[in-house]
C-alpha positions as protocol buffer text, in pm:
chain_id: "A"
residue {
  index: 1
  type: UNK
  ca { x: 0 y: 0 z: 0 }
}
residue {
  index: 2
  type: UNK
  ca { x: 127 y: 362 z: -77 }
}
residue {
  index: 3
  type: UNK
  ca { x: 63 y: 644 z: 163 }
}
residue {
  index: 4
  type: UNK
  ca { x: 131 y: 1039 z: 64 }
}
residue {
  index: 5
  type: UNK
  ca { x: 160 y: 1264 z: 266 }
}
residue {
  index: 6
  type: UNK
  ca { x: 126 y: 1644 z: 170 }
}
residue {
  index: 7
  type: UNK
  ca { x: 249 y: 1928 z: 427 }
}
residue {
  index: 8
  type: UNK
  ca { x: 292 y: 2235 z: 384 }
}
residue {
  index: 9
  type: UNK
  ca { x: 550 y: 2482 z: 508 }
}
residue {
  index: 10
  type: UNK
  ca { x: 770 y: 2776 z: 465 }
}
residue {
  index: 11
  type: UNK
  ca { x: 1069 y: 2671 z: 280 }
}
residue {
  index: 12
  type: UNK
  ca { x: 1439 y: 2882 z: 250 }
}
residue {
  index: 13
  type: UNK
  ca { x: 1403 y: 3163 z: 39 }
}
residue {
  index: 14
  type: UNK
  ca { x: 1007 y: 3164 z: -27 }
}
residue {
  index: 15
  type: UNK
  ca { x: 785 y: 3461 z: 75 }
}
residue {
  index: 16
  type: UNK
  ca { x: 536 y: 3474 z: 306 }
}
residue {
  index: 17
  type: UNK
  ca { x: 268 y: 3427 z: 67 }
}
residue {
  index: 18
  type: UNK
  ca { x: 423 y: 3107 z: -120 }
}
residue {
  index: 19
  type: UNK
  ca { x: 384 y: 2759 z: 27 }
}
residue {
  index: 20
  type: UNK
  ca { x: 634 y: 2467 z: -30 }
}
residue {
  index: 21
  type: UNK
  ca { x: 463 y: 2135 z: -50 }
}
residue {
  index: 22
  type: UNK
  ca { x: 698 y: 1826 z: 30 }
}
residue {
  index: 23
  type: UNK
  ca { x: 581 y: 1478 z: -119 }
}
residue {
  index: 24
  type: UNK
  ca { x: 614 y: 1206 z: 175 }
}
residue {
  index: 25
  type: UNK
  ca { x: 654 y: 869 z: -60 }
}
residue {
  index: 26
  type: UNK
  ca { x: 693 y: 576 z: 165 }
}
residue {
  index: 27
  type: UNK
  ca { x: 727 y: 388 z: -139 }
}
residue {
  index: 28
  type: UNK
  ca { x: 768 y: 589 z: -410 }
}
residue {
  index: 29
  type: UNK
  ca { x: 750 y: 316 z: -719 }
}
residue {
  index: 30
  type: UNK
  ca { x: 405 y: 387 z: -903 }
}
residue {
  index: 31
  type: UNK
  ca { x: 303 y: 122 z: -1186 }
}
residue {
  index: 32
  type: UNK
  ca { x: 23 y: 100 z: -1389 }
}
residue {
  index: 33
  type: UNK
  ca { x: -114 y: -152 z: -1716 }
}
residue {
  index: 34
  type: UNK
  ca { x: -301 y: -115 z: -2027 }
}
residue {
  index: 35
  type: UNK
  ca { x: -278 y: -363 z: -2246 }
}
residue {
  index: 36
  type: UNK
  ca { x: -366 y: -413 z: -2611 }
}
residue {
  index: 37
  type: UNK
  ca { x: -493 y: -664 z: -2857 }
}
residue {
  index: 38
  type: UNK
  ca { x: -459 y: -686 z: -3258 }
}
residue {
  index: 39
  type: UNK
  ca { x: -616 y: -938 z: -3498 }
}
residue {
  index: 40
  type: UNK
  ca { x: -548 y: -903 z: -3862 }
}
residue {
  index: 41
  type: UNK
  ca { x: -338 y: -691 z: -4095 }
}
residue {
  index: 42
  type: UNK
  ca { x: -256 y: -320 z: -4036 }
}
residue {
  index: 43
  type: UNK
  ca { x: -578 y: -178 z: -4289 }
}
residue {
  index: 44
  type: UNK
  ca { x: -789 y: -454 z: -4229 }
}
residue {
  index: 45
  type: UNK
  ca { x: -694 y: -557 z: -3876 }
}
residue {
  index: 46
  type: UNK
  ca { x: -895 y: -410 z: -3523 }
}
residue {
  index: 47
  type: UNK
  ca { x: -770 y: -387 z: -3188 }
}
residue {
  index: 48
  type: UNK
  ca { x: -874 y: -356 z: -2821 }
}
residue {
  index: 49
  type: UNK
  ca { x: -727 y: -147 z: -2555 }
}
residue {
  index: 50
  type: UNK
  ca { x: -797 y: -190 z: -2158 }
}
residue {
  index: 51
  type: UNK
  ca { x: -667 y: -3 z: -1892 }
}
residue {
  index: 52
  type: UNK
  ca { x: -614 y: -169 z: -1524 }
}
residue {
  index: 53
  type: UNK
  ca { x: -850 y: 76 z: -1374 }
}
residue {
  index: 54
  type: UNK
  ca { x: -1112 y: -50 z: -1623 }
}
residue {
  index: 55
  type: UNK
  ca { x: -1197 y: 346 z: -1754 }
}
residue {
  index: 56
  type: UNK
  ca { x: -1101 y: 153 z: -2074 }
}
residue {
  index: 57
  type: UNK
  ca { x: -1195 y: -181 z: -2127 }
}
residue {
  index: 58
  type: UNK
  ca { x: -1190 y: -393 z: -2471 }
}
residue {
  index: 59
  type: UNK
  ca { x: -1170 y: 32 z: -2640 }
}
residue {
  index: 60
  type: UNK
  ca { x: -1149 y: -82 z: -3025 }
}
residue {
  index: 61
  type: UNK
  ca { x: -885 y: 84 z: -3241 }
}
residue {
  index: 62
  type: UNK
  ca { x: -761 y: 81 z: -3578 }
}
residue {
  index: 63
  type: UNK
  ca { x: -589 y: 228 z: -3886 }
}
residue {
  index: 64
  type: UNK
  ca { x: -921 y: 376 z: -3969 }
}
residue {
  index: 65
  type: UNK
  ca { x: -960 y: 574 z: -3619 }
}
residue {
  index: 66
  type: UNK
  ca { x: -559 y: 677 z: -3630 }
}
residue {
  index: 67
  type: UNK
  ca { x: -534 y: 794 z: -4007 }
}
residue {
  index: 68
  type: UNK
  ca { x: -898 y: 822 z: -4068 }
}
residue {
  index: 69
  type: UNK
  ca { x: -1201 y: 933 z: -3960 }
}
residue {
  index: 70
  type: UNK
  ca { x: -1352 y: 561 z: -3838 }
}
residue {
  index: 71
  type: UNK
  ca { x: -1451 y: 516 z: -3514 }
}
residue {
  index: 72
  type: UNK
  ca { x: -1265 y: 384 z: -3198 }
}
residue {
  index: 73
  type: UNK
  ca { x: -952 y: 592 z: -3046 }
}
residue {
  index: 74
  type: UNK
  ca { x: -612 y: 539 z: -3129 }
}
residue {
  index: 75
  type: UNK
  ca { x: -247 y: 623 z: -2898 }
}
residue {
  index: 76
  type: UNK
  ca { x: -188 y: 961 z: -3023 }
}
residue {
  index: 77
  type: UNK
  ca { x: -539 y: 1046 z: -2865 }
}
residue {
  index: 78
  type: UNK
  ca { x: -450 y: 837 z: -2530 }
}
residue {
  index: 79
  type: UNK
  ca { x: -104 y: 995 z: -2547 }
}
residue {
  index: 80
  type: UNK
  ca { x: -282 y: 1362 z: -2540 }
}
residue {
  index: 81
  type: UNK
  ca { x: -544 y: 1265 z: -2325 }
}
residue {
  index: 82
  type: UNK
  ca { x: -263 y: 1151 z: -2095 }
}
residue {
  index: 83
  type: UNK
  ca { x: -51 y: 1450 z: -2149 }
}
residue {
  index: 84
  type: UNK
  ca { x: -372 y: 1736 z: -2092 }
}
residue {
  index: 85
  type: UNK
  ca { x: -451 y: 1522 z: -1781 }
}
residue {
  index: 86
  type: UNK
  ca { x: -130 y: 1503 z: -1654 }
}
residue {
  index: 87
  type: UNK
  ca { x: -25 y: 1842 z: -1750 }
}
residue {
  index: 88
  type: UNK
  ca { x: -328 y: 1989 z: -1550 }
}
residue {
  index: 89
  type: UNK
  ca { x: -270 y: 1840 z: -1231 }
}
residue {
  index: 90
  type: UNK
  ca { x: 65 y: 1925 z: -1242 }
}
residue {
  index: 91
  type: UNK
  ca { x: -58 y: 2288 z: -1292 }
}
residue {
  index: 92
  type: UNK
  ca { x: -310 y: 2292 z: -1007 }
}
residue {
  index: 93
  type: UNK
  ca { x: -6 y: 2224 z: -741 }
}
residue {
  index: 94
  type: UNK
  ca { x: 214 y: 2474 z: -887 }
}
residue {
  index: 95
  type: UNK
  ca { x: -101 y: 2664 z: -837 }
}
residue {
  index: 96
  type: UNK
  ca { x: -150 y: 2616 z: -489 }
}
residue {
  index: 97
  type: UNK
  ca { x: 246 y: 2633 z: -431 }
}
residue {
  index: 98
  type: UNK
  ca { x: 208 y: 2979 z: -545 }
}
residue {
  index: 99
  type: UNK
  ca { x: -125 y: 3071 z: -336 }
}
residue {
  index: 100
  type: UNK
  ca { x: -339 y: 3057 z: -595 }
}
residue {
  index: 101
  type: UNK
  ca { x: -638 y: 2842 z: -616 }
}
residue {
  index: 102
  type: UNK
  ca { x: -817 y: 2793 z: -977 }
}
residue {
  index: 103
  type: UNK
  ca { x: -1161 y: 2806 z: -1051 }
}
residue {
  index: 104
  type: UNK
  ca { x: -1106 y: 2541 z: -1385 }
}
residue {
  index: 105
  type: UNK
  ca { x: -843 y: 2447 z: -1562 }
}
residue {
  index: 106
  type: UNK
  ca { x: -952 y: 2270 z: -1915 }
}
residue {
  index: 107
  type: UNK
  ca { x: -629 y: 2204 z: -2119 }
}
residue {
  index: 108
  type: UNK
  ca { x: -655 y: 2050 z: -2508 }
}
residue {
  index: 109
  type: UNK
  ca { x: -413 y: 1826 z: -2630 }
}
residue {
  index: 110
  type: UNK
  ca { x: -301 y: 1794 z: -2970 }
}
residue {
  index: 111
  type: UNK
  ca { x: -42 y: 1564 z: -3053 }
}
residue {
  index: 112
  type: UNK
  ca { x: 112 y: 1572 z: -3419 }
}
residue {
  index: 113
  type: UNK
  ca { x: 210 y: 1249 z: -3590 }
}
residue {
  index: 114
  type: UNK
  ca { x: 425 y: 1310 z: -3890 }
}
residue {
  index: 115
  type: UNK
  ca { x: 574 y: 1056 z: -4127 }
}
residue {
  index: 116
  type: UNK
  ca { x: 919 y: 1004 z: -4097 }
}
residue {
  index: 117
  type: UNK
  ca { x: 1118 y: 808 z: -4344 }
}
residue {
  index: 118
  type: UNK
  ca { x: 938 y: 446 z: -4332 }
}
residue {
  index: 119
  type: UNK
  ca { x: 767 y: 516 z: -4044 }
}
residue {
  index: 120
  type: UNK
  ca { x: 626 y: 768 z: -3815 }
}
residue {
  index: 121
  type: UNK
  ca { x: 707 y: 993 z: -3501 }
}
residue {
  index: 122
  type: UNK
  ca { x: 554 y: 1197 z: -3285 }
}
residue {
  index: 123
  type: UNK
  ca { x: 695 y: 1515 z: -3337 }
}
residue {
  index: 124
  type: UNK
  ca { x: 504 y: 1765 z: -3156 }
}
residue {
  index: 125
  type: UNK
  ca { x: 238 y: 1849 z: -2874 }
}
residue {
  index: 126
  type: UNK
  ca { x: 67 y: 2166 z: -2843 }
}
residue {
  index: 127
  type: UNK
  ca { x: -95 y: 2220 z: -2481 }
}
residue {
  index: 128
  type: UNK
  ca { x: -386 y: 2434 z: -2470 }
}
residue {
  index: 129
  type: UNK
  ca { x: -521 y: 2559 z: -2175 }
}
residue {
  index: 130
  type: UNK
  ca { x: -780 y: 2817 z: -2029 }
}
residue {
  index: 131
  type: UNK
  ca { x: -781 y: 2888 z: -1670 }
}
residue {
  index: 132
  type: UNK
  ca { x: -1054 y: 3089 z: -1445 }
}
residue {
  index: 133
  type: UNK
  ca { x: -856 y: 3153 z: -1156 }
}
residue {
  index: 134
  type: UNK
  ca { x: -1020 y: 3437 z: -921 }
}
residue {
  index: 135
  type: UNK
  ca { x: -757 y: 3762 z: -860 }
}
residue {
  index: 136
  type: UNK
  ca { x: -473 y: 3566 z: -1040 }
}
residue {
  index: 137
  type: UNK
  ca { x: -167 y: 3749 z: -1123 }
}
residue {
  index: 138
  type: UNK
  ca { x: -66 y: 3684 z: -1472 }
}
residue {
  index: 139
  type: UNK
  ca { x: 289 y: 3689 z: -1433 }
}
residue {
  index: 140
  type: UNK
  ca { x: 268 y: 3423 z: -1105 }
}
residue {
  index: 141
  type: UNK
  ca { x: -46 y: 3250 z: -1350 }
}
residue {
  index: 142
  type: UNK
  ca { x: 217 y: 3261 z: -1626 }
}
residue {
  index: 143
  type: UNK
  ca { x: 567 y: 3075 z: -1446 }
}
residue {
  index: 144
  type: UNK
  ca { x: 337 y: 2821 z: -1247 }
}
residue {
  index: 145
  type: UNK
  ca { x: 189 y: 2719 z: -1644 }
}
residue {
  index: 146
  type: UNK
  ca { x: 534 y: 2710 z: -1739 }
}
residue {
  index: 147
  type: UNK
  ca { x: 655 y: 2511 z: -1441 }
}
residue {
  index: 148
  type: UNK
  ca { x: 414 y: 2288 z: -1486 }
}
residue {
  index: 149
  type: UNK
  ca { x: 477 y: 2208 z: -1871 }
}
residue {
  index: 150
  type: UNK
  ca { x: 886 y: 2145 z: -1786 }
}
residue {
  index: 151
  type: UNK
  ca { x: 774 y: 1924 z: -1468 }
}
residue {
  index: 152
  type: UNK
  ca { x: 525 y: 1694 z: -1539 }
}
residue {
  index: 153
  type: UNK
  ca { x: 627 y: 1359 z: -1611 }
}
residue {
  index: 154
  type: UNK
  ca { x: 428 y: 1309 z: -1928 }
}
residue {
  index: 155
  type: UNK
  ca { x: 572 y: 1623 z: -2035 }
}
residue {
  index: 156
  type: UNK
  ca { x: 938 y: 1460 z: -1929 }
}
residue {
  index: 157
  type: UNK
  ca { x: 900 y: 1163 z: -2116 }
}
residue {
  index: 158
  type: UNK
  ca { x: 882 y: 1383 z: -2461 }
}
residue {
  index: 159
  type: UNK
  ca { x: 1183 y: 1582 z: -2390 }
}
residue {
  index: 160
  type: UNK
  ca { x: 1415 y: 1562 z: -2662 }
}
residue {
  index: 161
  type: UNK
  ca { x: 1193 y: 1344 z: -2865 }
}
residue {
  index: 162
  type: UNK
  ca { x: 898 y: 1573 z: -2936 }
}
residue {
  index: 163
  type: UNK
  ca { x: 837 y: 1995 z: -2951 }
}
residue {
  index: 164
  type: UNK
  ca { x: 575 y: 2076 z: -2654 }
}
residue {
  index: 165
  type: UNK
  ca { x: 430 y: 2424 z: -2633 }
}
residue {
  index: 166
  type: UNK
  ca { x: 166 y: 2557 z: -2435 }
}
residue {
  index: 167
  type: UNK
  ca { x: -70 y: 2876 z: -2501 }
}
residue {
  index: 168
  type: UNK
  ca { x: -174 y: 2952 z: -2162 }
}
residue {
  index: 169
  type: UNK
  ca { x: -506 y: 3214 z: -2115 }
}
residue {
  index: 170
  type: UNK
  ca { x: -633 y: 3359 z: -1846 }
}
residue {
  index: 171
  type: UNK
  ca { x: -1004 y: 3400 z: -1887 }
}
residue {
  index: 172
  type: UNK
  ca { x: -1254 y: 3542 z: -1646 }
}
C-alpha cells in the first residue's frame, strides 16, 4: 500500500505568501497496465485497448480511427489525453504552491504524428489551456503554467523526442 503525505511549510528563500509542499513517498514506485490486442493486418486488422483501472476496457482501435475518420480511439489520442490530464494536475499544485487556487483548468491536447522516413514519429504536442482563476496574477499565472509544462512527467518523457508548447489564457 502507498501512503502520501502532503504538508505544507515555509521553505528557505520563499515569501510569506508562497507555500512549499513536500511529497512524503513511503514507497515511491508507481506502476500501472493497459494492455492491447490486434487481430489481422494493419488496414484490415482491429484492436482492443484496456486499462487496469477499467476506464477503458476492450476500447477498439484501428488504422481507420488513427489515419482516418472511423470510429474507436487510437495512442496519439490516449497519449494527449494523458498528457492534458497530466499536465493539469501538475498545474493545479504549482497553483496552490504559489497561493493561488483555480476556478477550472480545461487544457486540449493535440499531438502531431508526422511521417518520418518508413515510419512515423511523434513530433510535436501543443498544450492548450484556459484557466478561471479568481484575482490571479498573470505573471505568477504565467511561471506556475510554465513550471508545470517542464515538470510533469508526461511532459518529461517527450523531452528531446517531441516539440511541446503551451498557449496559456487567463479567462474570467
Amino acid at each position: 500500500m502507498q501512503a502520501l503525505r502532503l504538508s505544507k511549510g515555509a521553505g528557505p528563500g520563499t515569501a510569506h505568501a508562497n507555500r512549499q509542499f513536500q511529497f512524503h513517498l513511503w514507497r515511491t514506485l508507481v506502476q500501472k497496465t493497459a494492455s492491447a490486442k490486434w487481430s489481422g493486418g494493419i488496414k484490415d486488422g482491429k484492436g482492443f485497448i484496456s486499462t487496469q483501472t477499467g476506464v477503458l476496457n476492450e476500447a477498439p482501435y484501428g488504422f481507420k480511427s488513427r489515419f482516418e475518420e472511423g470510429p474507436g480511439t487510437n495512442p496519439e489520442e490516449l497519449i494527449g489525453a494523458a498528457h492534458a490530464g497530466c499536465f493539469t494536475m501538475a498545474l493545479s499544485l504549482q497553483l496552490e504552491m504559489a497561493g493561488m487556487k483555480a476556478e477550472s483548468l480545461e487544457t486540449k491536447s493535440t499531438v502531431t504524428l508526422d511521417k518520418d522516413g518508413d515510419g512515423f514519429t511523434i513530433t510535436a504536442c501543443q498544450l492548450d489551456l484556459k484557466a478561471k482563476i479568481p484575482g490571479a496574477d498573470k505573471a505568477a499565472f504565467d511561471k506556475a503554467a510554465q513550471a508545470a509544462k517542464e515538470g510533469c512527467p508526461v511532459s518529461k518523457l517527450f523531452a528531446g523526442n517531441a516539440k511541446i508548447t503551451l498557449n496559456a489564457e487567463l479567462v474570467s
